[in-house]
C-alpha positions in Angstrom: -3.8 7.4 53.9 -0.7 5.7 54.1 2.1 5.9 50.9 2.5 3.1 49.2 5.1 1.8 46.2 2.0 2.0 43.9 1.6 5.9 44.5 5.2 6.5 44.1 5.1 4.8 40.7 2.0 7.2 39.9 4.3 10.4 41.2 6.8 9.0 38.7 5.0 8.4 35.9 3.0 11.9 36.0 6.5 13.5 36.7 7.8 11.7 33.2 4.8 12.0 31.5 4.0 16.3 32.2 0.3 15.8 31.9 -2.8 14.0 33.7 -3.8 12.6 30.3 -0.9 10.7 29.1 0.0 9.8 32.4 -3.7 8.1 32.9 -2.9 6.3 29.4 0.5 5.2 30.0 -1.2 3.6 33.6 -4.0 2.4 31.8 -6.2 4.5 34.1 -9.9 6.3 33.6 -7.9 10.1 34.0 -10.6 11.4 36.6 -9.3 8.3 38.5 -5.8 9.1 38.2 -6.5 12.6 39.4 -8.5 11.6 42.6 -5.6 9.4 43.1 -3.2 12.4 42.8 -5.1 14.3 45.8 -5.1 11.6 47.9 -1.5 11.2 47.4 -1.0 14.9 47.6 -3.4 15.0 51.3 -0.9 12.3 52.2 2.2 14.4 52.1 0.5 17.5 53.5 0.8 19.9 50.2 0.4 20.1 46.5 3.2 18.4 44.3 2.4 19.3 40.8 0.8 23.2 39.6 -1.8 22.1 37.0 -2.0 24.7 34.0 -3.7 24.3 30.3 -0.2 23.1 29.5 0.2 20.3 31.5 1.7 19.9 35.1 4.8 20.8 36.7 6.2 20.2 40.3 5.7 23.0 43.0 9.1 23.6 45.2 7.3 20.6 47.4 7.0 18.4 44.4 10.9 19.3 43.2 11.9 17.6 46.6 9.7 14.8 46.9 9.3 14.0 43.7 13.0 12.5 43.0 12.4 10.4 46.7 9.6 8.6 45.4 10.7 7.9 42.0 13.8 6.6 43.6 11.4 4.5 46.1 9.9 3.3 43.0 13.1 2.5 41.2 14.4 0.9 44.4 11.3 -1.7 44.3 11.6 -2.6 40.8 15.1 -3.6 41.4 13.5 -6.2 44.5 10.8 -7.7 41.7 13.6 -7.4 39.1 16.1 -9.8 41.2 13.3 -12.1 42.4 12.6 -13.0 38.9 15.9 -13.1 37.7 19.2 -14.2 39.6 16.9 -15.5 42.2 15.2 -18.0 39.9 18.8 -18.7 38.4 18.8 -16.4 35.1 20.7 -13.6 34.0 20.1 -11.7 31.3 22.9 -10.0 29.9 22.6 -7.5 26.5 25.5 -6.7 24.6 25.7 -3.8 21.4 26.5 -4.4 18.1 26.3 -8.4 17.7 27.3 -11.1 20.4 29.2 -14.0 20.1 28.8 -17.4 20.8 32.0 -17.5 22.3 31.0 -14.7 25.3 28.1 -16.1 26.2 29.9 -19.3 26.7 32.7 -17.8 29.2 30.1 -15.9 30.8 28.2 -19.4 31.4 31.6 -21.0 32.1 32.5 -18.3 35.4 28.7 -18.3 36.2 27.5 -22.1 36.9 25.3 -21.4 39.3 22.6 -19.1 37.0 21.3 -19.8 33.3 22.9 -17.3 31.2 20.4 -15.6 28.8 21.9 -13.4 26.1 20.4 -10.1 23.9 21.8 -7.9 20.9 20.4 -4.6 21.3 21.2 -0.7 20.7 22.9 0.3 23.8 20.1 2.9 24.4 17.2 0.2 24.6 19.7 -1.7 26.5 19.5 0.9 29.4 15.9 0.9 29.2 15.4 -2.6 29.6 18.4 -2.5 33.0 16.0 0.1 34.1 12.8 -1.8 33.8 14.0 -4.9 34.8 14.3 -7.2 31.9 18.0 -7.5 31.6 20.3 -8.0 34.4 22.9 -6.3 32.9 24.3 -4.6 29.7 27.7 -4.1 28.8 27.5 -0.4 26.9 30.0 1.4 24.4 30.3 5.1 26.2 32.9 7.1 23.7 35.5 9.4 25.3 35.4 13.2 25.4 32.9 13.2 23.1 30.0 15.6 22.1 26.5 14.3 21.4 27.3 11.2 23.4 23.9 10.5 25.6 24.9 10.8 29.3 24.4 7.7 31.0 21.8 7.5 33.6 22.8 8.5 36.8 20.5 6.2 39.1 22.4 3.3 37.1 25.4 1.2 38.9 28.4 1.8 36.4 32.2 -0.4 36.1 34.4 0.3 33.3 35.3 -3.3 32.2 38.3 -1.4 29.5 39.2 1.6 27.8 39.4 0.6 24.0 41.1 3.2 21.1 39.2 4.2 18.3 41.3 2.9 15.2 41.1 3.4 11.4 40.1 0.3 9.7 41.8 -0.2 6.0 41.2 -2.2 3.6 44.6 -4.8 3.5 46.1 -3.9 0.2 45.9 0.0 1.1 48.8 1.9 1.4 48.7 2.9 4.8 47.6 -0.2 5.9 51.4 -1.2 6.5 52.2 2.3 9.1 52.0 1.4 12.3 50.0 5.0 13.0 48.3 7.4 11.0 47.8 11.2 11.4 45.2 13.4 10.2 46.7 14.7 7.7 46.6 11.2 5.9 43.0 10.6 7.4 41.8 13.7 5.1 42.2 12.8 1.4 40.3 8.9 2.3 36.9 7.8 1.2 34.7 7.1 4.0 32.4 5.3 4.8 30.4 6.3 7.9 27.6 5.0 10.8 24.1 6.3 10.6 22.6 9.3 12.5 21.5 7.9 15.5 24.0 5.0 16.0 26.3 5.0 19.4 29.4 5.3 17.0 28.2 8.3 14.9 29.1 10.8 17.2 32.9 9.7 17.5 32.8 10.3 13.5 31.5 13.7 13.7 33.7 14.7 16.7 36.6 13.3 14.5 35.9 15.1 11.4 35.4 18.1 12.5 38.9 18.3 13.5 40.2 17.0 9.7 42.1 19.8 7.7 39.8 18.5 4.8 36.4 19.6 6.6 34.0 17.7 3.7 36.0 14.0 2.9 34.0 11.7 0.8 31.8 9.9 2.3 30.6 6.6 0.2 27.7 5.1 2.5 26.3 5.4 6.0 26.4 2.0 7.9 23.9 0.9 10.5 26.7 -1.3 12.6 30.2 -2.0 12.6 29.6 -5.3 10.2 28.1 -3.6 7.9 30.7 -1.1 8.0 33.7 -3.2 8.2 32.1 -5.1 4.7 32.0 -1.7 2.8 35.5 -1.2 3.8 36.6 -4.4 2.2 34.9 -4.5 -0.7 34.5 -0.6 -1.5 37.8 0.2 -0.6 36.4 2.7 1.7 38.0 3.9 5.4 36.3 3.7 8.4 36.5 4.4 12.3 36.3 1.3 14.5 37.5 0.2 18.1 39.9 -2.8 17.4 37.3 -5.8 18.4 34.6 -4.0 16.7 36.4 -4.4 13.2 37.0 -7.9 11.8 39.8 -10.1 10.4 39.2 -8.9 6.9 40.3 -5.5 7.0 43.3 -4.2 8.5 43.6 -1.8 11.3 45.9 1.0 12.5 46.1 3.3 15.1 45.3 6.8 15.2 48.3 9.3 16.4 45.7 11.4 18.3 43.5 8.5 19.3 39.9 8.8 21.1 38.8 6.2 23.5 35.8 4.2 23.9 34.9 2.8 27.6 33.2 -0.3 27.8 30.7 -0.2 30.4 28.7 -2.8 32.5 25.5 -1.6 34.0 22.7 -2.7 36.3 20.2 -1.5 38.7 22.0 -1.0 42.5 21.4 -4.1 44.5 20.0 -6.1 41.8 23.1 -8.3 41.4 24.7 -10.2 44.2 28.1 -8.4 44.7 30.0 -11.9 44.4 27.7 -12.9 40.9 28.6 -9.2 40.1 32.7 -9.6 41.0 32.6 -13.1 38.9 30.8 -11.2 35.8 33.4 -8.3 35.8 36.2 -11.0 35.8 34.6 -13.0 33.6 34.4 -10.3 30.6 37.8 -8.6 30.7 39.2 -12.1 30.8 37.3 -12.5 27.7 38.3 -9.2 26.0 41.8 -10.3 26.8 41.3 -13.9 25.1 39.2 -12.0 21.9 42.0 -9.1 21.7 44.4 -11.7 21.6 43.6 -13.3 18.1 43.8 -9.8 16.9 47.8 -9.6 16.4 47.8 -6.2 15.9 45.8 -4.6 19.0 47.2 -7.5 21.3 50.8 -6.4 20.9 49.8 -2.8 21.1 48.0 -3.8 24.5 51.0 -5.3 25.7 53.2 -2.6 24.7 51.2 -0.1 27.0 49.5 -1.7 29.8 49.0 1.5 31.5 46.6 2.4 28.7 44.5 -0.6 29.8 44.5 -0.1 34.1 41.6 -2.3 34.4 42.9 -5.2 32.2 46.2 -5.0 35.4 45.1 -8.5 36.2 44.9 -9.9 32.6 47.5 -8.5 30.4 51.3 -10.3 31.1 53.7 -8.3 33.1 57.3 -8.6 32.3 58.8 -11.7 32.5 55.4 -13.4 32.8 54.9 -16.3 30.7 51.3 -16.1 28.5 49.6 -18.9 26.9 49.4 -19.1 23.2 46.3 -20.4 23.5 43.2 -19.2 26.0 42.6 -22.7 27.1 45.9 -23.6 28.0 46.7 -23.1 31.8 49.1 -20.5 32.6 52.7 -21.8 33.7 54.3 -20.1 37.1 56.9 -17.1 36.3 60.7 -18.6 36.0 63.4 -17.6 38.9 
């Protein structure tokens, strides 16, 4: 018998799955089927790849080598199907955390003419799973800095950091320290918070903060689901809250953090599944965006400016000394004087 993509896909999926049984249900197999399949597969390679207990199954020494090839074969072949039905038949689908606006799928249509831009809202987590299976093209996904408890991302994913964003405190506009132009801890202690849910992207960047807080237990008035809901009880409750700068919105204010942490924003996608030039046009496309959107935040644009060595991937997009910039992202940009 010759190996095929469809056995590597059963390797994979008994692999992921630890037993016969729930491997034969996730394949939607009879399980003695799925077993004589398994010896076939293992005849084929020449040895056993899996030691079969009351417990489950685990991979022999053979099956710790192979196994990783053919789930990579697999993976490799879902990427083929994956572009044939997507950029191939002109769409890309693109998922974005927290909320999407109207505004980014419209300059990623503008720098892509030749697909059909298709846009998602989902928790960065599903959004890997649906790169991985296929469904989305891409995913632009909120990795925090130097962070514990932050889910590593997964490895056999393509990766380009589109910017490195600080993680802010977000104030309501009459508060006092809502005029400083940074905050410490020590003035981060004695606040009312109001924090994200267990199991959110953000929540471990909260706990990683607090834990560092002279005041170890501040009050904490509500746990949020998302940064909207969040940046509402900060207005209306009064409450303080953690937030990168285009997360927060324009009825709170923001300052920055003395110690600051960062949050990457990554784009992601299968290897070979995007056409390097689609791929170059859609990294363009969304830190010209995140320029234009950081821009109509006052605060966090003249901060940008201040320090463009904070923002090394933005080089292209942030004004260099005695560049002119546009007031407005549709104007054209006029040629440096001298």
């Amino acid at each position: 018998m010759h190996l095929e993509i469809r056995h590597a896909r059963v390797v994979m999926t008994l692999a992921e799955a630890g037993s016969i049984s729930k491997a034969a249900a996730k394949l939607s197999l009879p399980q003695p089927s799925l077993t004589a399949q398994l010896r076939r597969i293992e005849k084929a390679v020449g040895g056993d790849l899996f030691v079969r207990s009351a417990f489950g199954i685990t991979p022999t020494p053979l099956g710790e080598r192979l196994i990783p090839m053919l789930a990579d074969l697999a993976t490799r072949a879902d990427a083929v199907v994956a572009e044939a039905s997507s950029l191939a038949s002109g769409i890309l689908r693109f998922g974005n955390a927290e909320w999407t606006p109207v505004t980014l799928r419209r300059a990623l249509q503008a720098s892509l003419p030749s697909v059909e831009v298709q846009t998602v809202t989902l928790d960065p987590a599903l959004s890997i799973e649906a790169v991985n299976r296929g469904e989305l093209t891409a995913a632009l996904i909120p990795s925090p800095e130097a962070v514990d408890g932050v889910r590593p991302l997964d490895p056999s994913l393509a990766k380009e950091i589109i910017v490195r964003e600080p993680i802010w405190l977000a104030l309501p506009r009459d508060h006092a320290l809502s005029r400083r132009t940074t905050v410490s801890r020590r003035h981060m202690a004695a606040l009312s918070w109001v924090h994200h849910v267990q199991g959110h992207w953000f929540h471990p960047v909260e706990e990683h903060l607090f834990r560092k807080l002279d005041h170890p237990t501040p009050e904490v008035l509500h746990y949020a689901g998302g940064h909207a809901e969040a940046m509402a009880w900060v207005r209306d409750a009064g409450a303080a809250a953690l937030a990168t700068p285009t997360g927060s919105t324009a009825d709170v204010s923001l300052v920055a953090i003395t110690e600051p942490l960062r949050s990457r924003l990554l784009l992601v996608w299968r290897p070979g599944s995007i056409h390097p030039n689609t791929l170059r046009q859609l990294i363009d496309a969304l830190r010209r965006y995140y320029c234009d959107y950081a821009r109509t935040i006052p605060r966090y644009w003249n901060w940008m400016t201040e320090r463009p060595t904070d923002f090394p991937e933005l080089a292209n997009f942030l004004p260099r000394p005695g560049r002119w910039w546009p007031r407005d992202p549709s104007e054209t940009e006029a040629p440096a004087s001298g």
